[in-house]
N, C-alpha and C positions, 0 to 999 in steps of 0.2 A: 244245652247242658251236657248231651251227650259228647258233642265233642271237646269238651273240657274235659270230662273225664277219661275220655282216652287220651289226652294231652298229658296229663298227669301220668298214667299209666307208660306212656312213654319215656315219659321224664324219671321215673322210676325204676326203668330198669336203666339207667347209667350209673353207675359203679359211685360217682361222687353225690349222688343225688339221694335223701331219703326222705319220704315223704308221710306222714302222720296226718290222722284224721282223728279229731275229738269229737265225739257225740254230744249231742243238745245236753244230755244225762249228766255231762261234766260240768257246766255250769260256765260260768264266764272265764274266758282267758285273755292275759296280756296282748297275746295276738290277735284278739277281735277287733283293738281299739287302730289298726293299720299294718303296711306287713314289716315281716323283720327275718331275718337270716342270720347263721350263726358260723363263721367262718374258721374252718381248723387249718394252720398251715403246719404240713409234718417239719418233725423236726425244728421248730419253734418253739423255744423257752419259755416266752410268755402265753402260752397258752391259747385256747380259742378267743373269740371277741364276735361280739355279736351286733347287731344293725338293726335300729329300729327305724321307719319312716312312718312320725304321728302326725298330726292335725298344727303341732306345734314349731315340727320340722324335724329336720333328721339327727340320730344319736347313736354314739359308736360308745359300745360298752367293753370296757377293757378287765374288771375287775372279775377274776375269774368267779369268786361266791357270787354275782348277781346276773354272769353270763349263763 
């Protein structure tokens, strides 16, 4: 586990990378159920879009209220 977490730590300091930790105290999140990334391109009109990969298969969200 340790070297996960330096992994992260690494990954962390790169300028495009931001990384978030929720405590057990927060309760369940969308992200528990598989992972997902949320893609900003500058200068793009349509706004972020984000990426889920669940149990069910993969989903690209476009609608900016549920990204």
């Amino acid at each position: 586990m340790a070297g996960q977490v330096q992994r992260l730590i690494e990954a962390a300091a790169h300028p495009r990378v931001r990384v978030q930790v929720l405590t057990f105290a927060q309760g369940s999140h969308v992200g528990m159920a598989g992972s997902f990334g949320i893609f900003s391109f500058p200068g793009d009109p349509g706004g972020d879009i984000s990426f889920a990969d669940t149990m069910a298969g993969s989903l690209f969200i476009e609608r900016q209220a549920e990204v």
